[in-house]
C-alpha positions in Angstrom: -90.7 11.8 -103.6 -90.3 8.3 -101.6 -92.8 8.2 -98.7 -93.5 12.2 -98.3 -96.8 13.5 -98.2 -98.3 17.0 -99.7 -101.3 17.2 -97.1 -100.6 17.1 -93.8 -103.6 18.2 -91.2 -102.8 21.1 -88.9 -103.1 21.1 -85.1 -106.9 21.7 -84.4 -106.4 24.7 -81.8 -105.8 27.7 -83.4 -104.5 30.9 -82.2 -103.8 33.6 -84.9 -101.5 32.2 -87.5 -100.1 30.1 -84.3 -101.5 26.3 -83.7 -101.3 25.0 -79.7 -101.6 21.5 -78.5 -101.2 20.6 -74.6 -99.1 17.8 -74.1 -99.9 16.3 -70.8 -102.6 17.5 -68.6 -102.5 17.7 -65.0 -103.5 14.8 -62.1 -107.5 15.2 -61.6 -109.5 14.8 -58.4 -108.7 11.8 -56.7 -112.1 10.7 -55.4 -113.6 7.3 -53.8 -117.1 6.2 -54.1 -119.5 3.3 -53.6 -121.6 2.4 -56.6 -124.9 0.4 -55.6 -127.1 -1.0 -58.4 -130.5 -0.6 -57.9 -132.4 -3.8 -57.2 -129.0 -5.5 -56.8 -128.6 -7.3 -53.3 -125.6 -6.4 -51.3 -123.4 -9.3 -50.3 -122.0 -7.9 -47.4 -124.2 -5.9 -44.1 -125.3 -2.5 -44.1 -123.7 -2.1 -40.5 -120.2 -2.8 -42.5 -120.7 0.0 -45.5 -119.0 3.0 -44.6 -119.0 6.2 -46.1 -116.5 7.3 -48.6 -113.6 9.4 -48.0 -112.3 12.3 -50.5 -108.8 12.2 -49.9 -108.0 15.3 -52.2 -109.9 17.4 -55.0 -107.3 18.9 -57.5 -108.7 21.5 -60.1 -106.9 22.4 -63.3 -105.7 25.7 -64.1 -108.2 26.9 -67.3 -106.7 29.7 -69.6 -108.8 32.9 -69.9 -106.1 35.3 -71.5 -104.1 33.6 -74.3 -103.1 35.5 -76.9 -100.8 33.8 -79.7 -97.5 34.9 -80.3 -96.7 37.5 -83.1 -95.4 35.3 -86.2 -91.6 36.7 -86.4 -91.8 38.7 -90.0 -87.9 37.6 -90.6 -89.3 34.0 -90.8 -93.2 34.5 -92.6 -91.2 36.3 -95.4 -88.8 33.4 -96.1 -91.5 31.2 -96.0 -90.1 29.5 -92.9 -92.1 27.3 -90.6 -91.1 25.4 -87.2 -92.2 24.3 -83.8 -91.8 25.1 -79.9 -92.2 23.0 -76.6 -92.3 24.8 -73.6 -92.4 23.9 -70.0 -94.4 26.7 -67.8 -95.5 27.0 -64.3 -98.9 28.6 -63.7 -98.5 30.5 -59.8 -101.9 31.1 -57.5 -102.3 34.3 -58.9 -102.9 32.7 -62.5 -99.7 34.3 -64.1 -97.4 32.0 -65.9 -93.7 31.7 -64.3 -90.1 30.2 -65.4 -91.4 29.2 -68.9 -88.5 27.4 -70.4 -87.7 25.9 -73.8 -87.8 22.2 -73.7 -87.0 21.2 -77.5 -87.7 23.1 -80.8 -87.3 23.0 -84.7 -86.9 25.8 -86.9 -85.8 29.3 -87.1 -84.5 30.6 -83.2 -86.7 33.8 -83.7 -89.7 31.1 -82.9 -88.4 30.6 -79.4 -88.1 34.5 -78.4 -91.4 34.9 -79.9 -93.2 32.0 -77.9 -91.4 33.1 -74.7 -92.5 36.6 -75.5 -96.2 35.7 -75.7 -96.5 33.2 -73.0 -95.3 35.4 -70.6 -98.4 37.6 -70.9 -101.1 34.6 -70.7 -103.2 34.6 -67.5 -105.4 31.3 -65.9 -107.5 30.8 -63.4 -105.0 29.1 -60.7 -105.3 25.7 -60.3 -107.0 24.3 -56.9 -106.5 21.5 -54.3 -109.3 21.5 -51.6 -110.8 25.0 -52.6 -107.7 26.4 -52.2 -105.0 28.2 -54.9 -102.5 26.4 -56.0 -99.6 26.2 -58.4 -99.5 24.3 -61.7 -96.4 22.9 -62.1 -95.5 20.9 -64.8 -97.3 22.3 -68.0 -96.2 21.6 -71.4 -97.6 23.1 -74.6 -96.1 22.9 -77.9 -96.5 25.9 -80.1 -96.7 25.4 -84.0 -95.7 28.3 -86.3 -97.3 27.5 -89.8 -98.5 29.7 -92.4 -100.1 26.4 -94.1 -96.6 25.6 -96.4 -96.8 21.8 -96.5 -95.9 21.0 -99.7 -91.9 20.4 -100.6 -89.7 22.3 -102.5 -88.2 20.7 -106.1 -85.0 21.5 -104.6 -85.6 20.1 -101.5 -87.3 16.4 -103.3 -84.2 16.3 -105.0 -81.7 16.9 -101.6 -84.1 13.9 -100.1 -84.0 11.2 -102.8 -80.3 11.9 -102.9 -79.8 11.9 -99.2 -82.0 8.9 -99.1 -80.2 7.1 -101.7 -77.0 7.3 -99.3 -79.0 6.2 -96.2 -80.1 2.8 -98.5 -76.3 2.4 -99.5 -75.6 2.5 -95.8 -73.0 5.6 -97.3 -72.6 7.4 -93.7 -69.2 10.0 -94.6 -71.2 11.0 -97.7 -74.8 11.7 -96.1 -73.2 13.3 -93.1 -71.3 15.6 -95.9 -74.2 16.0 -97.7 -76.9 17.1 -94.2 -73.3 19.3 -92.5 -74.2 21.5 -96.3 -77.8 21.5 -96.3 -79.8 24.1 -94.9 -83.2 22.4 -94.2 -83.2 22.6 -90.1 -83.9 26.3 -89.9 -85.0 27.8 -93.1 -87.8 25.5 -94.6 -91.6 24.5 -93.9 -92.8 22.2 -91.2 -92.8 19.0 -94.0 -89.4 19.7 -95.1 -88.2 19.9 -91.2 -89.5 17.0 -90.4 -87.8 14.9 -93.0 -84.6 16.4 -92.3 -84.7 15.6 -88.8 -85.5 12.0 -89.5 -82.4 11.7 -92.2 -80.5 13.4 -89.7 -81.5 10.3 -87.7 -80.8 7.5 -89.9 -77.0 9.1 -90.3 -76.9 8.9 -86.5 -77.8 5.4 -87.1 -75.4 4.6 -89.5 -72.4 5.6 -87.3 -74.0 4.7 -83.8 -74.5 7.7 -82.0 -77.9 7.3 -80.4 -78.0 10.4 -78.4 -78.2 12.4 -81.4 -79.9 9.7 -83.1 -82.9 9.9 -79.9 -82.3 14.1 -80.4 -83.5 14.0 -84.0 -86.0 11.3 -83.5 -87.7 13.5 -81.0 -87.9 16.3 -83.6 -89.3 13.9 -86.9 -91.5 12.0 -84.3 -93.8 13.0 -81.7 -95.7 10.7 -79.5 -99.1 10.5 -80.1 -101.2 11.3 -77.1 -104.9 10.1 -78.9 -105.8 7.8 -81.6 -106.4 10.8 -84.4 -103.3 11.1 -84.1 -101.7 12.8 -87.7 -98.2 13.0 -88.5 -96.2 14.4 -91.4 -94.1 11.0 -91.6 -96.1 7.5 -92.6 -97.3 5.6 -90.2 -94.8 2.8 -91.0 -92.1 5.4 -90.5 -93.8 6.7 -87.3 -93.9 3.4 -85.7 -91.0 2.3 -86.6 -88.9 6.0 -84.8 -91.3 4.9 -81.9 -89.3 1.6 -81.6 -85.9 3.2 -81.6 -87.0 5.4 -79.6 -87.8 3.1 -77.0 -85.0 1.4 -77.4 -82.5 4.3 -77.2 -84.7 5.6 -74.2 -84.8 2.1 -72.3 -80.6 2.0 -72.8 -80.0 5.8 -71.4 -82.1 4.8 -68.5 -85.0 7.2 -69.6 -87.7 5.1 -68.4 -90.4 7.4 -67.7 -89.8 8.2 -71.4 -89.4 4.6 -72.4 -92.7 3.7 -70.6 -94.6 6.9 -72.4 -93.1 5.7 -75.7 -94.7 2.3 -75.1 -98.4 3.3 -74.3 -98.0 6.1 -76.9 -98.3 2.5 -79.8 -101.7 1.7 -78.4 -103.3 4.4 -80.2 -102.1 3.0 -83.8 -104.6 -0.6 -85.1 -102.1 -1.7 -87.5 -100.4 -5.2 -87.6 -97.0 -3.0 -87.7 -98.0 -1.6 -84.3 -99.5 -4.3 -82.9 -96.3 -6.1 -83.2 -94.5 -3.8 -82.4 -96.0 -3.8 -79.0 -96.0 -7.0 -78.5 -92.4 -7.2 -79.4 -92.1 -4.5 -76.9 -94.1 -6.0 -73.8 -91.3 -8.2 -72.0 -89.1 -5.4 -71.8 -91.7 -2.4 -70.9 -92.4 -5.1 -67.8 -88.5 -5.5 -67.4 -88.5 -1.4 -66.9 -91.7 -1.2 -64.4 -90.0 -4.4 -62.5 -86.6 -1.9 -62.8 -88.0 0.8 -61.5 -89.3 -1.5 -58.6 -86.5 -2.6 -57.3 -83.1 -1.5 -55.3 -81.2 -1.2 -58.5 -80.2 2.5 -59.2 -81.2 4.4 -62.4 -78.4 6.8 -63.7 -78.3 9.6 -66.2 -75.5 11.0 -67.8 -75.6 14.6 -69.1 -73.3 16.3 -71.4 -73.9 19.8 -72.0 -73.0 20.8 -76.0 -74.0 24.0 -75.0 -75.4 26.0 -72.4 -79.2 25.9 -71.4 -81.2 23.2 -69.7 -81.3 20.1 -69.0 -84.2 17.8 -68.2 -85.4 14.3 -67.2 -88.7 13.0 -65.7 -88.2 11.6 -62.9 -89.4 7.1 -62.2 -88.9 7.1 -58.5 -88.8 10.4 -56.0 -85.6 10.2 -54.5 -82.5 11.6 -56.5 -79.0 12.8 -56.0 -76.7 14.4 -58.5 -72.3 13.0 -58.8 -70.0 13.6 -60.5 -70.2 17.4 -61.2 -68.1 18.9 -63.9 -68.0 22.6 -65.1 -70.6 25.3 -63.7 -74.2 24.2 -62.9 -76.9 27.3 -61.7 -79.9 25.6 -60.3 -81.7 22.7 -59.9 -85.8 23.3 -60.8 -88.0 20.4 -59.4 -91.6 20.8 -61.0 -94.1 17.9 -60.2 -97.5 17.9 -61.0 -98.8 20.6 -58.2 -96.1 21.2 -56.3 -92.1 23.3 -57.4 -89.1 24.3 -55.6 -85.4 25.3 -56.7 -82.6 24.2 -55.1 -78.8 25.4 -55.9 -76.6 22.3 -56.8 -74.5 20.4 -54.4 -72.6 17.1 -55.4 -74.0 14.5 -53.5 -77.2 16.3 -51.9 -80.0 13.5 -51.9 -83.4 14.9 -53.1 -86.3 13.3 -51.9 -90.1 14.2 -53.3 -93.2 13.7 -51.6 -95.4 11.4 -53.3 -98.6 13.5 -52.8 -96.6 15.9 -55.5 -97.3 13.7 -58.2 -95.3 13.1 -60.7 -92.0 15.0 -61.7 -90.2 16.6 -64.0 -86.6 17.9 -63.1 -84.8 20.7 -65.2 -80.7 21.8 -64.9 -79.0 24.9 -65.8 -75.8 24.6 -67.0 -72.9 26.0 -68.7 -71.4 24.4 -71.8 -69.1 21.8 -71.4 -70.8 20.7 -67.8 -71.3 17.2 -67.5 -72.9 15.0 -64.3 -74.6 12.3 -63.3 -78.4 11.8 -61.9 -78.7 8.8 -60.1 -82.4 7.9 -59.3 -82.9 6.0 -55.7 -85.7 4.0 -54.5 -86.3 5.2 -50.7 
């Protein structure tokens, strides 16, 4: 089968049949110091050295209860794997609050599982200056395997078909031929992830890069170290990375788009190398963006009800254009949360000392608005 691999290396942290992997960790302590080589001669006075300042000392929240969620027996018979990222806030008291379900891939029963167990997980509380404080903007991703990573005959011979039509540029016959298949919820963690990315070359084909960004984000994931392993090639991994990018820089995503561009640093190919390079002028056209006066503006279409998210570039936001029913607004930053009910027009402006943000809408299907970022 054309580019698929049979091994694929599991998430090192293991919990039961369950694999966890943090995704971002929180701001550490922010500390200033003065280093003096011995025998060195200073060039300025003593009289002038003054003693360093700690402006704030920030502790991570460390787990000490986490027991993995129970592998749903619906999907371990069917031999069905998937995935789960999660968003959670960890309170002063070390309990975990408000964990929501960022993106997933596989059967739902994965989802109700993860939410079940994480629920039940207990930290020491996070600290700033000695004192208890809340963790707000964890991620983890939760991997439900039962070590399946080889492909199916039936499903080789769905792909080299499917992939046939994608080098044909065929887009009404491959979006026939992935509306029939059954791949997204009821295979292994290999097969999911090629599915996805087909699914993203037909959004390609026809030009719809918000689904084409949606399945991109489930074939791809951006590496966060350079071990990095993937169940796609590297080629193909660097390559989603670039539409990613892209697709991020043109919805305004540029916290995203920025993330995407660091994440290439941890791949030594020529491929990558270019890629970044190719990359570079307009990474510095989104910091110089960002910057400036102009505004940044989200659009969000709800397809269905749930939540919405976006990380925040700046700290000032307000939210137009409202249409249909929207619950709550949930601003979680890196040690600091509040939630807000919705008015068009309100202007939301975040402390700096809060880090950096992530903000997440519930909606009803069919809402749609816009978040227009401000630089105050």
């Amino acid at each position: 089968m054309k580019h698929i691999s049979s091994n694929v290396t599991r998430i090192t942290l293991r919990i039961n049949s369950l694999s966890i992997k943090k995704l971002s960790p929180v701001a550490l302590a922010l500390v200033f110091s003065v280093h003096v080589h011995a025998g060195s001669e200073l060039s300025i006075p003593s009289s002038d050295i003054k003693t360093a300042r700690l402006v704030e000392s920030i502790v991570d929240a460390t787990p000490i209860e986490r027991k993995g969620p129970i592998y749903p027996s619906s999907a371990a018979k069917r031999g069905r794997e998937g995935w789960v990222q999660m968003s959670f806030i960890i309170d002063t008291d070390g309990s975990v609050l408000e964990p929501t379900v960022i993106d997933s891939a596989g059967d739902v029963a994965f989802e109700r599982a993860a939410l079940r167990a994480i629920k039940k997980w207990k930290y020491t509380p996070a600290e700033k200056d000695g004192e208890a404080i809340q963790q707000c903007d964890t991620k983890l991703q939760f991997d439900f395997s039962i070590n399946n990573n080889g492909v199916s005959k039936k499903f080789r011979t769905f792909y080299n078909s499917a992939a046939k039509l994608v080098e044909n540029k065929e887009a009404d016959k491959l979006g026939l031929e992935l509306a029939n298949a059954e791949w997204a919820g009821e295979s292994n963690l290999t097969e999911i992830t090629w599915f996805h990315y087909l699914q993203s070359e037909y959004y390609f084909l026809i030009g719809d890069k918000k689904n084409e960004l949606k399945h991109l984000y489930k074939a791809t994931q951006k590496p966060k170290h350079d071990k990095y392993n993937s169940r796609l090639p590297e080629a193909t991994t660097i390559r989603n990375l670039h539409r990613m990018f892209i697709i991020e820089a043109d919805q305004q995503r540029f916290n995203d788009a920025l993330y995407t561009f660091n994440s290439l640093k941890h791949f030594k190919s020529e491929q990558a190398i270019k890629t970044k390079e190719a990359l570079a002028p307009f990474a510095e056209k989104i910091e110089q963006h960002i910057a400036s006066d102009n505004l940044i503006i989200r659009d969000a279409n709800l397809t269905k009800a749930g939540t919405w998210s976006h990380r925040l570039s700046r700290n000032s936001f307000v939210i137009q254009d409202i249409n249909g029913d929207l619950d709550k607004l949930d601003v979680r930053c890196d040690n600091k949360r509040n939630v807000f009910t919705i008015e068009e027009n309100n202007q939301w402006l975040i402390p700096k000392s809060w880090g950096k943000c992530q903000v997440l809408i519930d909606g009803n299907k069919g809402a749609s608005f816009k978040l227009v970022e401000l630089n105050s």
